[in-house]
N, C-alpha and C positions, 0 to 999 in steps of 0.2 A: 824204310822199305828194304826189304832184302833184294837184292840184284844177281842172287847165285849161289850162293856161296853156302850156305847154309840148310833153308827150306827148301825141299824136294831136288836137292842135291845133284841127283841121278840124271832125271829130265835136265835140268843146267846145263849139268855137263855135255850131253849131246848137243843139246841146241849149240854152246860158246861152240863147241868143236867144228859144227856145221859154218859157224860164221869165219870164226878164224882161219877156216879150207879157204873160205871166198876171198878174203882180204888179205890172205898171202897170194895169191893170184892177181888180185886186182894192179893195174899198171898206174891207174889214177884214184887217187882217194879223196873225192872234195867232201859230195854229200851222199848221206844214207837214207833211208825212210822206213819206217818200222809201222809197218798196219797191224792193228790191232795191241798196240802198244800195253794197254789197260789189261791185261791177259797175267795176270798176277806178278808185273815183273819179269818175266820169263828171259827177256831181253837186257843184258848189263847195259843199259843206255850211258851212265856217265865212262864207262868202258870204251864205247863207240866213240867219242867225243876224243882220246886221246889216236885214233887213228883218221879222223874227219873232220872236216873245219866246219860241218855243220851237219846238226841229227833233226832229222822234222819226223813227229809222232803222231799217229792217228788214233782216233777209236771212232767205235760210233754213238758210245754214251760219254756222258762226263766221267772223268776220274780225277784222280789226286796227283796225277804224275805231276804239272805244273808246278804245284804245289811242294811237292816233297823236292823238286829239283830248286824250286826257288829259294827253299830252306837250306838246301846243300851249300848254295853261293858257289866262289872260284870259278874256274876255267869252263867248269861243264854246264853251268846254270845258264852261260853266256853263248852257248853253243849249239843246244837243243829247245829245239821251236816247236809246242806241242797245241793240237787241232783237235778237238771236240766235235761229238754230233756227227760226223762224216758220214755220207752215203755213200756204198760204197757199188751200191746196183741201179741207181737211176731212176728207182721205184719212189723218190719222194720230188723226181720231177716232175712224174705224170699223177702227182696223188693220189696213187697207188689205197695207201694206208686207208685215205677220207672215203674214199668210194667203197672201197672191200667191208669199211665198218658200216660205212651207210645202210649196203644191199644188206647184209646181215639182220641190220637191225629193220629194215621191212620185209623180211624175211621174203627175198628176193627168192624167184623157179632155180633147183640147181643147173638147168640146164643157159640158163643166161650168167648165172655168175661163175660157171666154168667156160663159157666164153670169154668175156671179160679178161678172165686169170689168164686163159692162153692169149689173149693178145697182147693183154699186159706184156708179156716178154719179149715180143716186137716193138712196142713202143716203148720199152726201157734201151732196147741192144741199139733203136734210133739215137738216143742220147749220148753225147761226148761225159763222160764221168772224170774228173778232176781233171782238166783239161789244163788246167794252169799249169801243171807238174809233167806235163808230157816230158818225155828224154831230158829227164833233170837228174836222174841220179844215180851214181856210179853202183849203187846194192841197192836191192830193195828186198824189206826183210816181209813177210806174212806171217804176222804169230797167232797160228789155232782157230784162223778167218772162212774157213770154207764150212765147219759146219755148223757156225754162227749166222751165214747169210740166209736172213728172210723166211725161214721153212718152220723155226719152232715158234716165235712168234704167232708168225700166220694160222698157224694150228692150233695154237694156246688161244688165240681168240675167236677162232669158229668151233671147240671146243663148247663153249659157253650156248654156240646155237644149235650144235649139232641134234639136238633132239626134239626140233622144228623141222626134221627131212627123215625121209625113208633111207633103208639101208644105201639101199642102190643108187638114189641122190647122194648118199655120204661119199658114198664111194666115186662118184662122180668129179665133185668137188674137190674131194684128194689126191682121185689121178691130177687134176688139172694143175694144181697148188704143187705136185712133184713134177711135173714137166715145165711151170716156171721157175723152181728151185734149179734145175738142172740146166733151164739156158742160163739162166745167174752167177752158177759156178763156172761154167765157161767164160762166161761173159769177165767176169774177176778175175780170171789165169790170164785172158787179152788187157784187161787193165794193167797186171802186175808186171806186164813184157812193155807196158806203151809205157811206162815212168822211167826206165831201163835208158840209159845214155848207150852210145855203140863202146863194142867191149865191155860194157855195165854185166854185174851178176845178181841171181836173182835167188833167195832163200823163201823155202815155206817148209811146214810142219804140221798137223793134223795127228787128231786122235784117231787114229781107224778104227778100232775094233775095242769094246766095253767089255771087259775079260766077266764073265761068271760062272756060276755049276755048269751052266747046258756047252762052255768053249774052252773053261780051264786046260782040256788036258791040249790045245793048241801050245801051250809053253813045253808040256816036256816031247813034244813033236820037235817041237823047233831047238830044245835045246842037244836034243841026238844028233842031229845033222852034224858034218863034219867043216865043210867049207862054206865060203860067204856066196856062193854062185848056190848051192843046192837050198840054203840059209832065205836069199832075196826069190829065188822060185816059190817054196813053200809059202812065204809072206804071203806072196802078191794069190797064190790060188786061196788065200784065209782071206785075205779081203775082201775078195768076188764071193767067197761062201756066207762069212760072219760081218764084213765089212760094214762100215752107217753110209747108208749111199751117197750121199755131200761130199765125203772122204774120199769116197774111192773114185768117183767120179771125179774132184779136182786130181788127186793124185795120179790119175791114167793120163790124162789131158794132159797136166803140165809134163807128164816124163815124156808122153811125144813130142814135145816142141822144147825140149832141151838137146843139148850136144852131149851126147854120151861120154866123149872125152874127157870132157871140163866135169865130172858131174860124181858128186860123192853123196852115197844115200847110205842115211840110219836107220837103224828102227830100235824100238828100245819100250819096255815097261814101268808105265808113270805110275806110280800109287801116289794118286793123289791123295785117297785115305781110304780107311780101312774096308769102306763101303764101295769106295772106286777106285778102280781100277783100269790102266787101258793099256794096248798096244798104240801104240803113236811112230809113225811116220815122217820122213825129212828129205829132202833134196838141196843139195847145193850145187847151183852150175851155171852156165853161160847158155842163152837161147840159140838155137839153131843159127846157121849162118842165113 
């Protein structure tokens, strides 16, 4: 597996820079924890290992990190403790998933399974999410988790029934599905401060914006600017205009509950390949006092 150095080069580079800000700050270095760890690598995890006496990895499918680190052997294999399957929204405490497919498949009134959806994010925000890891860890990293959570799924598989409802049930249905994506992303930035030990720092990163014809000329907007104060203005009005709202939502949320002092933010363009493209977004800092 590559860890950096190599494939998509550029994107690396920000991210290591974003961590090594945190970890020349940090006073104590025990443990780290990386969500979304499965995220192509993104993360030098045997890297982390020589500043940490222990790296615990999340995803929320299976991957091969175990795997590849248990092949590397030495110091780092012995070091990093990696977790599969993880929920990271609480929506598979309340069986979320089993119900949502159920109504679907009796082709449930839209106006009962947009209730349902909206209370579903009451009775997820009720539930304690990884509770065993509370103030356990001196960094806790987010790699590319906010617009991963719960939204494409759930639409990928009402997708399949949507031509069992009328416009306006459609429409119904997807307000509801975006206003529990949006308590979920909050709900994830209060998770990602509650693993946080006191003085703990806290790293995330998100693609905001899918560069194409209809936003390209957003790069040589940003690339005329002269300083980084006129540079993070322009960003932040391209996200509220072009932004993928998961994104700009976590990314609004968590910059108010961080300490602006402690806090160094990137932004940077990933080709991931020749068809994608994005503007991508970072913070690194210490939560509010």
């Amino acid at each position: 597996m590559d860890w950096g150095d190599k494939e998509w080069g550029t994107h690396r580079f920000h991210i290591r820079q974003l961590i090594e800000h945190s970890i020349g700050l940090l006073k104590v270095k025990d443990q780290v924890i990386v969500l979304g760890a499965g995220t192509h690598g993104d993360v030098d995890l045997p890297g982390l290992t020589e500043h940490f006496t222990e790296v615990t990895v999340m995803d929320t499918e299976d991957n091969v990190i175990e795997e590849v680190i248990g092949q590397s052997g030495g110091l780092a294999s012995g070091r990093i403790k990696s977790f599969t399957n993880i929920d990271y929204t609480g929506l598979d405490q309340i069986q979320f998933y089993e119900t949502w497919e159920e109504m679907l498949l009796n082709q449930a009134p839209a106006a009962e399974m947009a209730a349902f959806i909206r209370e579903s994010a009451f009775r997820a925000k009720r539930n304690d999410v990884l509770p065993q890891w509370k103030k356990s860890f001196s960094l806790v990293i987010s790699s590319s988790v906010h617009t991963q959570l719960f939204y494409i799924h759930a639409l990928t598989q009402f997708a399949g029934y949507a031509s069992q409802y009328a416009e306006q049930d459609i429409r119904q249905i997807i307000d509801a599905l975006s206003a529990l994506r949006n308590s979920l992303v909050t709900d994830y930035n209060r998770l990602l401060l509650s693993l946080l030990k006191p003085d703990g720092r806290v790293i995330m990163w998100s693609d905001m914006i899918r560069l194409d014809s209809s936003n390209q000329a957003l790069l040589d907007g940003l690339y005329g600017l002269q300083t980084e104060d006129e540079r993070i203005r322009y960003l932040f009005r391209a996200f509220g205009q072009y932004g993928m709202e998961a994104a700009v939502l976590g990314l609004k949320d968590f910059h108010d509950q961080l300490s602006p002092s402690t806090q160094m933010f990137k932004c940077w363009v990933w080709l991931q390949s020749p068809e994608k493209q994005y503007i991508t977004a970072g913070f690194s800092a210490s939560p509010r006092g």
